[in-house]
MDAnalysis code that builds the backbone (N, CA, C; Angstrom):
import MDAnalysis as mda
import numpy as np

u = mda.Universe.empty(399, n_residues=133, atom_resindex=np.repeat(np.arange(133), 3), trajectory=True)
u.add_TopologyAttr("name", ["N", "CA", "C"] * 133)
u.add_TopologyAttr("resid", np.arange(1, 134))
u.add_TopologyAttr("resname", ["UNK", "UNK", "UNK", "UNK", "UNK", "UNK", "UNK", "UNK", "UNK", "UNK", "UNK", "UNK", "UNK", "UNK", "UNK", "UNK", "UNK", "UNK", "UNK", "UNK", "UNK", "UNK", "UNK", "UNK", "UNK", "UNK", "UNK", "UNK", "UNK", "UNK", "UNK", "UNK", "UNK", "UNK", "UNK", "UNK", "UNK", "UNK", "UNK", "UNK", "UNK", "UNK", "UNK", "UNK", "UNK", "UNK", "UNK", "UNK", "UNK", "UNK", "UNK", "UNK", "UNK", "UNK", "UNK", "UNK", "UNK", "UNK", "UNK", "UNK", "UNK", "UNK", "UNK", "UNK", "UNK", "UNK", "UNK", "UNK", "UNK", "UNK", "UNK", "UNK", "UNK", "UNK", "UNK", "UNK", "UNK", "UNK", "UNK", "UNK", "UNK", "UNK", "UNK", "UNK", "UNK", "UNK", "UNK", "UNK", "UNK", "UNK", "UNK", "UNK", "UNK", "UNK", "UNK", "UNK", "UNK", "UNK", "UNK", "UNK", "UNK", "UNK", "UNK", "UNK", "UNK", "UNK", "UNK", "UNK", "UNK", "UNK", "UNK", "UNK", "UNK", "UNK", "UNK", "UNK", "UNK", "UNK", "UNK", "UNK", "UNK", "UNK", "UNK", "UNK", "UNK", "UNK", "UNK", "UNK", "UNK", "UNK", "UNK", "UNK", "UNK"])
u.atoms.positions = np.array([
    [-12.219, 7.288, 8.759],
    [-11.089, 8.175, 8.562],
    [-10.959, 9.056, 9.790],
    [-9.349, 9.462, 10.137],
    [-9.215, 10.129, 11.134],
    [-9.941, 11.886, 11.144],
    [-10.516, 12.373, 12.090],
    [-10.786, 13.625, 12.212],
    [-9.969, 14.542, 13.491],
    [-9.254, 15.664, 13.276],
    [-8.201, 16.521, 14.172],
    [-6.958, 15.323, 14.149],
    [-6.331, 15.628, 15.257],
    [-4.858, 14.979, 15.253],
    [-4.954, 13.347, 16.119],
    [-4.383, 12.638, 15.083],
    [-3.542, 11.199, 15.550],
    [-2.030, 11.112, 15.746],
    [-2.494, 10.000, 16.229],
    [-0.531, 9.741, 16.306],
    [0.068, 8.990, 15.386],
    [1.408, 8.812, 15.419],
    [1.833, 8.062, 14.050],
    [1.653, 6.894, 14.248],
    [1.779, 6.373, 15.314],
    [0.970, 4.811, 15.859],
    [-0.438, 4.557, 15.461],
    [-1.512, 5.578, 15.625],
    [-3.055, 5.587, 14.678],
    [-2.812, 5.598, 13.100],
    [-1.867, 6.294, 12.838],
    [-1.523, 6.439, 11.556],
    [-1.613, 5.072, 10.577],
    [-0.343, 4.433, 11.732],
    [0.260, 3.462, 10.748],
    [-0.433, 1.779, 11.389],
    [-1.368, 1.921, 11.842],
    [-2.402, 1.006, 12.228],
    [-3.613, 1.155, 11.474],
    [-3.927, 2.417, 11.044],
    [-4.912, 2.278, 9.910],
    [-4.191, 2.122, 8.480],
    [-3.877, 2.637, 8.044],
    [-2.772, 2.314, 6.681],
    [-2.759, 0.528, 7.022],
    [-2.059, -0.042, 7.646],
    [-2.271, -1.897, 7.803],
    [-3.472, -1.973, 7.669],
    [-4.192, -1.648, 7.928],
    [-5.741, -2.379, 8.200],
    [-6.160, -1.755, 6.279],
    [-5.956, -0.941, 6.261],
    [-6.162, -0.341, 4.861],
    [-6.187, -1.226, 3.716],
    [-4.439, -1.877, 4.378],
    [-3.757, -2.511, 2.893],
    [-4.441, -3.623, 2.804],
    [-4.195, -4.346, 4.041],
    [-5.038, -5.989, 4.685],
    [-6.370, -5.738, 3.772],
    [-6.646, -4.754, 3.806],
    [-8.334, -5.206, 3.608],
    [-8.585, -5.157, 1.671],
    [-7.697, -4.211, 1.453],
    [-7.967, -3.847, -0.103],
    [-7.015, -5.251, -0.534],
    [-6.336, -5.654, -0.225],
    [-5.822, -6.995, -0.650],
    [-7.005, -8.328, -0.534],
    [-7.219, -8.395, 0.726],
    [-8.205, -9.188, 0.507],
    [-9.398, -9.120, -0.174],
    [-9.595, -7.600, -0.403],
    [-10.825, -7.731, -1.445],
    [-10.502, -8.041, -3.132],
    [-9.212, -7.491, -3.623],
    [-8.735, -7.848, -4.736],
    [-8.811, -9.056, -4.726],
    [-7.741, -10.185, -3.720],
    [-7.593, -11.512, -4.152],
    [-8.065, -12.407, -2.960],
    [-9.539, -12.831, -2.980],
    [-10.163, -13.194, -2.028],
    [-9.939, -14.205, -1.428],
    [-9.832, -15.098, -2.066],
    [-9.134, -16.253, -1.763],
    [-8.254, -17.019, -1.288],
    [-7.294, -15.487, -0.773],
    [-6.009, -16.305, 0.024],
    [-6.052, -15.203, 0.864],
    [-5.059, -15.218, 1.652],
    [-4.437, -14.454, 3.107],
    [-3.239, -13.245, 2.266],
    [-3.467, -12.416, 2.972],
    [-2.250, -11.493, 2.416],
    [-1.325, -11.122, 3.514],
    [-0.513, -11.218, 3.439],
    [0.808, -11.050, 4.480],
    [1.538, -9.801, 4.181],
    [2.023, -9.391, 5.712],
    [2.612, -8.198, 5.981],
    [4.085, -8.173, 5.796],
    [4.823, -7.897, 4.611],
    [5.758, -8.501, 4.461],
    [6.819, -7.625, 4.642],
    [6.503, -6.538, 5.065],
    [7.589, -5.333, 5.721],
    [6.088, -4.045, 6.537],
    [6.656, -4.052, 7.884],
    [6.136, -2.944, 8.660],
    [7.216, -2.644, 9.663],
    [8.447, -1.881, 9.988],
    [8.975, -1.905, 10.485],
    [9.062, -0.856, 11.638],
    [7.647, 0.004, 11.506],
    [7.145, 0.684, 13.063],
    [8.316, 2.318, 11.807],
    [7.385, 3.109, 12.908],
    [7.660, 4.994, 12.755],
    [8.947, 4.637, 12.670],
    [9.192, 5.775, 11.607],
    [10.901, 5.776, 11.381],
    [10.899, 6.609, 11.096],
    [12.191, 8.054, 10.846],
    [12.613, 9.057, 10.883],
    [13.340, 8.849, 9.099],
    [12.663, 9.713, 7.465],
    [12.605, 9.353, 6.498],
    [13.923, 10.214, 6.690],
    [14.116, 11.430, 7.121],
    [15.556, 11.891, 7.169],
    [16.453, 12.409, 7.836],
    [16.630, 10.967, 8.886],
    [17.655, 10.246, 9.752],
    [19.221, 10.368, 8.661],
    [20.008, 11.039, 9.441],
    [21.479, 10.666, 9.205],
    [21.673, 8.902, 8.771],
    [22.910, 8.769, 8.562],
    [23.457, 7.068, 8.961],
    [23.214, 6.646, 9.941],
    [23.376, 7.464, 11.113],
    [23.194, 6.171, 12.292],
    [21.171, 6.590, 13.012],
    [20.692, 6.954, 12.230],
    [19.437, 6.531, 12.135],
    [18.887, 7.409, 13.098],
    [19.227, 8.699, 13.729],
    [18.761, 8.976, 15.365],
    [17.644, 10.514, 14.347],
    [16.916, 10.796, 15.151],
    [16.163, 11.685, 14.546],
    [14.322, 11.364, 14.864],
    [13.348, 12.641, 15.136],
    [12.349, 11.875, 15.176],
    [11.786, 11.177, 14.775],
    [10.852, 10.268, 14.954],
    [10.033, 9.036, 14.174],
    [8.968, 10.239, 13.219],
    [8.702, 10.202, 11.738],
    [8.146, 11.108, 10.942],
    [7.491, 10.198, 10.184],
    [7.283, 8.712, 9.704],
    [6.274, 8.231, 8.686],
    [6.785, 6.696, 9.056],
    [5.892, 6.065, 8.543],
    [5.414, 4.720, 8.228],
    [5.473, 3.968, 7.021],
    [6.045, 3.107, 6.784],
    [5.818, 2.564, 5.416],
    [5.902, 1.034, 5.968],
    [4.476, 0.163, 5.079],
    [3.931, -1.367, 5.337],
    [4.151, -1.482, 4.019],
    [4.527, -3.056, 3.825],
    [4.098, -3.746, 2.457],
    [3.298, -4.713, 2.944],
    [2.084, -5.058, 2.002],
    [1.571, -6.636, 1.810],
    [1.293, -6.979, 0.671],
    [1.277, -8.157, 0.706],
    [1.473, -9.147, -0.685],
    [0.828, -9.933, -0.500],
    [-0.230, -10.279, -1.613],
    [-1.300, -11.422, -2.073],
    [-1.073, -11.897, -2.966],
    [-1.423, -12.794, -3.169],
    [-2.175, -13.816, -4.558],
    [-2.071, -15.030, -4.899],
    [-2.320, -15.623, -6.145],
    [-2.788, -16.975, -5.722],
    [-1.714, -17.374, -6.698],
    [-0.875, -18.394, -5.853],
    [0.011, -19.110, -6.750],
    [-0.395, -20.401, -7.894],
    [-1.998, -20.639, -7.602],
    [-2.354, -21.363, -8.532],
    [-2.745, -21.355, -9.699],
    [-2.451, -19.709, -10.033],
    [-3.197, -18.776, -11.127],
    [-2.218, -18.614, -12.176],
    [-2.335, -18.009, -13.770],
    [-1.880, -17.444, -14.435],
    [-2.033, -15.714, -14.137],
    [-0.631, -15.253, -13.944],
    [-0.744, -13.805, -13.633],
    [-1.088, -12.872, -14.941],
    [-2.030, -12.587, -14.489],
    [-3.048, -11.553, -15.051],
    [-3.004, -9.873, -14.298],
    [-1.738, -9.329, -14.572],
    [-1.381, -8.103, -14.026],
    [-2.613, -7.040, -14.526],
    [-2.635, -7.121, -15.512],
    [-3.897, -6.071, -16.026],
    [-5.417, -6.178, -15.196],
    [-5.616, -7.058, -15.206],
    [-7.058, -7.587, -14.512],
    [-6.948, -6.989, -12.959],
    [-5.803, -7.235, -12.549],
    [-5.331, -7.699, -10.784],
    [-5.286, -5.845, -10.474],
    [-4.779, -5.040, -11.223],
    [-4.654, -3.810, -11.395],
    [-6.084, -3.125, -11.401],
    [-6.567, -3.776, -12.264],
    [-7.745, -2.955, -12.692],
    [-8.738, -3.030, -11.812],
    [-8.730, -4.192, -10.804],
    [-9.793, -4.311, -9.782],
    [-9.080, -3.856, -8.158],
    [-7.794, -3.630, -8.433],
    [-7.463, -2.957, -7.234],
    [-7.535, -1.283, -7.377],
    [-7.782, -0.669, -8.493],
    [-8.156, 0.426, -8.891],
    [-9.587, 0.253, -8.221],
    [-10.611, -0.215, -9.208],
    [-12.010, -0.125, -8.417],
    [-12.086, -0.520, -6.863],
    [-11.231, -1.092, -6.363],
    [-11.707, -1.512, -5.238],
    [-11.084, -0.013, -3.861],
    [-9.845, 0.668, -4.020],
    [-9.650, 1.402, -3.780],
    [-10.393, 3.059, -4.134],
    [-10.878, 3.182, -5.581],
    [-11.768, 4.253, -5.819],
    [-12.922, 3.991, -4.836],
    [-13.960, 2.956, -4.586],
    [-14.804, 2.831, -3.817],
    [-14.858, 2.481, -2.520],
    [-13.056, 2.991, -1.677],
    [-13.052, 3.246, -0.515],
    [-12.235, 4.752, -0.322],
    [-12.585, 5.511, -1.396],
    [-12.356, 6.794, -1.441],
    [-10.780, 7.426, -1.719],
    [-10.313, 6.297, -2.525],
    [-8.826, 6.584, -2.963],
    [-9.015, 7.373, -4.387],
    [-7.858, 8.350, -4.377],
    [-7.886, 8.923, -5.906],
    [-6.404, 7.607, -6.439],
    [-7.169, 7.389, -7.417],
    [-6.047, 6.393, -8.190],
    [-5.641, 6.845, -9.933],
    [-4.343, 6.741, -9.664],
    [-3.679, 6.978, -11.220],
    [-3.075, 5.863, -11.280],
    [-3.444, 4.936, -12.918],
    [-2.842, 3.969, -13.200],
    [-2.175, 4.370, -14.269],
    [-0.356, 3.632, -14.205],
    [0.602, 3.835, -14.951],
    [0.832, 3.071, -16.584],
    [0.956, 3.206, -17.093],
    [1.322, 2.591, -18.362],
    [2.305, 2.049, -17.812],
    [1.664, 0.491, -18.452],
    [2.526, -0.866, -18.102],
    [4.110, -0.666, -18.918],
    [5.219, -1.488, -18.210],
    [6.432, -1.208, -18.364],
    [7.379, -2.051, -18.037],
    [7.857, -3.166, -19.091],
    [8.184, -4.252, -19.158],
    [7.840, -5.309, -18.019],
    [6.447, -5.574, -18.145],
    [5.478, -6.420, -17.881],
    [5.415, -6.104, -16.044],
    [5.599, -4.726, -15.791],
    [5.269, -4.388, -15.196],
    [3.847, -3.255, -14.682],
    [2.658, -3.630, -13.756],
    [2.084, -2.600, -14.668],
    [1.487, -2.129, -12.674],
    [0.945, -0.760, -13.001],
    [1.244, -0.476, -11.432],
    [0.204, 0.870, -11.823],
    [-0.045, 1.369, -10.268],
    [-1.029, 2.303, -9.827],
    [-0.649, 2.788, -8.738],
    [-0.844, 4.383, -8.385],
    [-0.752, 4.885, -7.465],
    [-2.060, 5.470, -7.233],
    [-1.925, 5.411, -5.595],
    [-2.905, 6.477, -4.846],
    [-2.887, 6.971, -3.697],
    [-4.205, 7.946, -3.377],
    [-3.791, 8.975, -2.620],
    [-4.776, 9.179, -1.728],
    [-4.873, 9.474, -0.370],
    [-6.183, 9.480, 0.319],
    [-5.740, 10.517, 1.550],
    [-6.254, 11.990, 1.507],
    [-5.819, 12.248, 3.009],
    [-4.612, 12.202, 3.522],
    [-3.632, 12.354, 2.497],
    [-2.021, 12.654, 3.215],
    [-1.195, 11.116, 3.200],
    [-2.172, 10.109, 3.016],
    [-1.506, 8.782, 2.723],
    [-1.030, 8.701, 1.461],
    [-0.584, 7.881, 1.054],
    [-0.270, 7.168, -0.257],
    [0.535, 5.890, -0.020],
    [-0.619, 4.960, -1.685],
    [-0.062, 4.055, -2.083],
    [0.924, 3.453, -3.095],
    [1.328, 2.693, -3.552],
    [1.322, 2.242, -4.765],
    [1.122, 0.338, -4.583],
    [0.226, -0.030, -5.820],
    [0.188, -1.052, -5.971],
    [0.594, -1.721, -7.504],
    [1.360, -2.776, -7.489],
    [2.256, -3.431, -8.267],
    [1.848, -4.868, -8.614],
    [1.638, -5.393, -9.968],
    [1.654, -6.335, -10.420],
    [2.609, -6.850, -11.476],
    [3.250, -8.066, -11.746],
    [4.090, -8.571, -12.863],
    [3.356, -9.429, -13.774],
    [4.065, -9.454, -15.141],
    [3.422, -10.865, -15.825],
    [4.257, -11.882, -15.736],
    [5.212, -11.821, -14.927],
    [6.206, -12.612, -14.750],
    [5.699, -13.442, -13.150],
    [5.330, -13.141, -12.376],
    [4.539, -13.264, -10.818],
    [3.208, -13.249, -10.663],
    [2.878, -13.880, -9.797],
    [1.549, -14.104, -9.466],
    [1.236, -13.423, -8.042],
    [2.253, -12.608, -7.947],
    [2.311, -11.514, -6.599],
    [1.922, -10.207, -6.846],
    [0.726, -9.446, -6.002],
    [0.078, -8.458, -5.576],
    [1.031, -7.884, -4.977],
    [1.626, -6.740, -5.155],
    [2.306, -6.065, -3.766],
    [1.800, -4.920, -3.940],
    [1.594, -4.358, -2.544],
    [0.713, -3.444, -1.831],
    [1.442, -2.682, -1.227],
    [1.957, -1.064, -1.213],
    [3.349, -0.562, -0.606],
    [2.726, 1.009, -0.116],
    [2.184, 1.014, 1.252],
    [1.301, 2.369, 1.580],
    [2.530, 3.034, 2.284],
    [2.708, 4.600, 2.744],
    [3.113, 5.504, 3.458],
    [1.965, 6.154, 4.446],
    [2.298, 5.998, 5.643],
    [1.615, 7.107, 6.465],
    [1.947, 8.759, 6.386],
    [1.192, 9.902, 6.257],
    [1.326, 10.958, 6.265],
    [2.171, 11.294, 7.160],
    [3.391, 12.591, 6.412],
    [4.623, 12.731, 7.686],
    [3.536, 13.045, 8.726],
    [4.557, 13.371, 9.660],
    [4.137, 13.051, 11.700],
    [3.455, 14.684, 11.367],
    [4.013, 15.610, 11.172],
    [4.057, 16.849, 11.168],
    [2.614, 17.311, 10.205],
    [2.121, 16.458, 9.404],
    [0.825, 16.424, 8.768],
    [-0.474, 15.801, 9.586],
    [-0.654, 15.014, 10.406],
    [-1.542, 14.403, 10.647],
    [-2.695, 15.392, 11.704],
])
């Protein structure tokens, strides 16, 4: 973990490495892909987008398409696997077969999402605004 000031580029290079890794420890067996990182962006930019770069937001997505989705299970071990890399985690009461968890580490936050309808992990972190780090 970072100690004094980073940049939002350190920021949002650990947050990836974060998600990458708690995905692969949930669903070991396959590769998890970065399926939105679109670099520092300014959260409140006008329309035409100009304003400083202030946070980060990555998605990745795992899991095994050969499986029956087991959202409860997939949840419950991305809870433990995040508590024992020092995340505070609150899991939500499931909600039309949606069932999901948030957490919090040091100015980051996640949320992670499972369906009983999908056999997809999605993994959706924020880097701490610029002005926090």
């Amino acid at each position: 973990m970072y100690h004094g000031s980073v940049t939002l580029t350190e920021a949002r290079n650990h947050l990836r490495s974060e998600l990458l890794a708690v995905a692969a420890t949930v669903v070991p067996d396959q590769t998890p892909t970065v399926t939105q990182d679109v670099g520092p962006v300014d959260q409140g930019a006008l329309s035409d987008e100009s304003g400083p770069e202030s946070v980060c937001t990555i998605t990745v997505e795992t899991g095994d398409p050969t499986t029956t989705p087991d959202p409860e299970a997939q949840i419950g071990f991305a809870a433990e696997t995040l508590e024992s890399r020092g995340w505070k985690v609150t899991i939500s009461e499931p909600s039309e077969g949606r069932h999901e968890l948030t957490a919090r580490r040091q100015g980051y936050d996640l949320t992670v999402t499972a369906r009983t309808t999908d056999w997809r992990l999605t993994l959706t972190g924020q880097t701490p605004y610029v002005d926090d780090l």
